[in-house]
N, C-alpha and C positions, 0 to 999 in steps of 0.2 A: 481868351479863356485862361483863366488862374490853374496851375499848376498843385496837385494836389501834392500835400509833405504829409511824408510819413515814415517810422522808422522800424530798423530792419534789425531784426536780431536771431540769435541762434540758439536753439534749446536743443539739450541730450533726450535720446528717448531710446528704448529698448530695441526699436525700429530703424534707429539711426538717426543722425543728426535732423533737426528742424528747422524751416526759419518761420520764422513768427514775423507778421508785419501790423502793426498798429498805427494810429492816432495818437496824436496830443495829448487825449485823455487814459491812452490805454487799453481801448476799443479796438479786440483783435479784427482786422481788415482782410488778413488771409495766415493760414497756417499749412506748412506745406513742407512737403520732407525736402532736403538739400540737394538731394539726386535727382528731383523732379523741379530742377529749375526753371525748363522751359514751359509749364505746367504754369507756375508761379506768374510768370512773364506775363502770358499770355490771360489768364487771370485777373492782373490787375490791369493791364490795356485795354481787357474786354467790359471791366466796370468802372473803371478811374481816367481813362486816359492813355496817358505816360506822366503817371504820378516821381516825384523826386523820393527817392530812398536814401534816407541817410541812415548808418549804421550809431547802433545805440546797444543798451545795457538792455534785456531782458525783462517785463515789468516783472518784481517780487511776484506777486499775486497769482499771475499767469503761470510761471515756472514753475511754486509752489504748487496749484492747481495739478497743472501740468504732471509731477511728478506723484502728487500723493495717485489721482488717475490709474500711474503706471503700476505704482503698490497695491492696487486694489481697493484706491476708496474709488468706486464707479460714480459717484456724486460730485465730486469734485469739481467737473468741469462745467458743470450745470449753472453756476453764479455767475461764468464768465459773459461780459458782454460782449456782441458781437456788433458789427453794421454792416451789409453785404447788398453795395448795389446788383441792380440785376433787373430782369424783367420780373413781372406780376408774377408768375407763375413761377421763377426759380423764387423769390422769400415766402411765398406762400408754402412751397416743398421746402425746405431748409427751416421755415419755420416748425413745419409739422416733424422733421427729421430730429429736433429737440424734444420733442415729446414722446419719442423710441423707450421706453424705459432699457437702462444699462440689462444685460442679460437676455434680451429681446431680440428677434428680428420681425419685421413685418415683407410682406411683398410689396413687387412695385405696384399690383393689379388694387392691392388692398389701400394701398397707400393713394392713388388714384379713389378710390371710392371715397375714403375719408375728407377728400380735398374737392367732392360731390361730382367728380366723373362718373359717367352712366360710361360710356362710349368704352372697351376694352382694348382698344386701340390707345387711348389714354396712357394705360402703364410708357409706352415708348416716350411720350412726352415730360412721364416722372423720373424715366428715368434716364434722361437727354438735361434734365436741370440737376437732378443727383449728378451726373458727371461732371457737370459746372461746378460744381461746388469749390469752392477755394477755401473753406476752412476746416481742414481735415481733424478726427477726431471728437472737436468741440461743436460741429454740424453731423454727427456720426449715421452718414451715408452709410458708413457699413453694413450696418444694418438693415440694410436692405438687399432681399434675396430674391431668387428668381421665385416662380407658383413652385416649380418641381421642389423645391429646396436647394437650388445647387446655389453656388457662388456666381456670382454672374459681376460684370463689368466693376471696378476699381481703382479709379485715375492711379491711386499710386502703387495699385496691384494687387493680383490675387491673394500671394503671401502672407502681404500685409493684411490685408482682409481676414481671411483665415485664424494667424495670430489677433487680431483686435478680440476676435467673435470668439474663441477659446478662452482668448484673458478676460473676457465678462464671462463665460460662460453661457454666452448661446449656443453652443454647439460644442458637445464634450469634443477631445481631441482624437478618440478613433474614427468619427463620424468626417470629422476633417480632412482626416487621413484619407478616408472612403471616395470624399469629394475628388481626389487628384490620382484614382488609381485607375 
């Protein structure tokens, strides 16, 4: 079996450091906060292997991206290409998780319906592959909530979650606040 190359780099963010892992071409592979390295790990062993990471320079495009995002263009991230092995049902979710518009959330029950789950037992399955997700952000799981409204599950945390969903403004910040009291 061939060894998958790919390279590893580190972007700022308001959230905290990132590392960003791509392709050849540029094709973000996993995006993932620097505190949540064993996250990262296990991520790309559970889609790639034990791919080789060489450390590199940050694509322009991405970073750019990347940061206009954190200023408030919500679109930004939207051009970026992704590739995310996985089973049928995690790119089917992850695909659908791009189509969130910025400012938005959906649930996981609803998000199961759109992906033509009948069965309510379903949501646990959408959101068992949202937790897979390994490209945080630019597959924006956040956006997804529990039926009640509240914040529910988070690989890299609720916090983060919280802050993402304020800075689009799905959910003003006293409502936020509401959530954790």
């Amino acid at each position: 079996m061939q060894i998958m190359e790919l390279l590893i780099a580190q972007i700022d963010s308001p959230l905290g450091d990132m590392l960003l892992v791509t392709d050849a071409q540029n094709v973000i592979r996993a995006l993932d906060f620097a505190d949540h390295r064993a996250h990262l790990r296990r991520a790309l062993r559970d889609h790639y292997g034990d791919p080789r990471l060489t450390d590199a320079e940050a694509p322009a495009e991405i970073v750019d991206a990347t940061h206009r995002y954190f200023a408030g263009d919500f679109t930004a991230l939207g051009g970026l290409r992704t590739a995310i092995a996985g089973t049928e049902l995690q790119r089917k979710v992850w695909a659908e998780l791009r189509r969130i518009p910025p400012g938005t959330t959906t649930t996981y029950g609803k998000l199961a319906k759109q992906l033509g789950f009948d069965d309510p037992r379903a949501a646990i399955d959408i959101g068992a592959a949202n937790a897979a997700n390994p490209i945080a952000i630019v597959v924006p799981c956040h956006r997804v909530i529990a039926s009640d409204g509240t914040l529910k599950g988070y690989a890299w945390g609720l916090k983060r979650k919280r802050w993402l969903l304020e800075h689009e403004k799905a959910i003003a910040p006293q409502a936020a606040e509401n959530l954790f009291s």
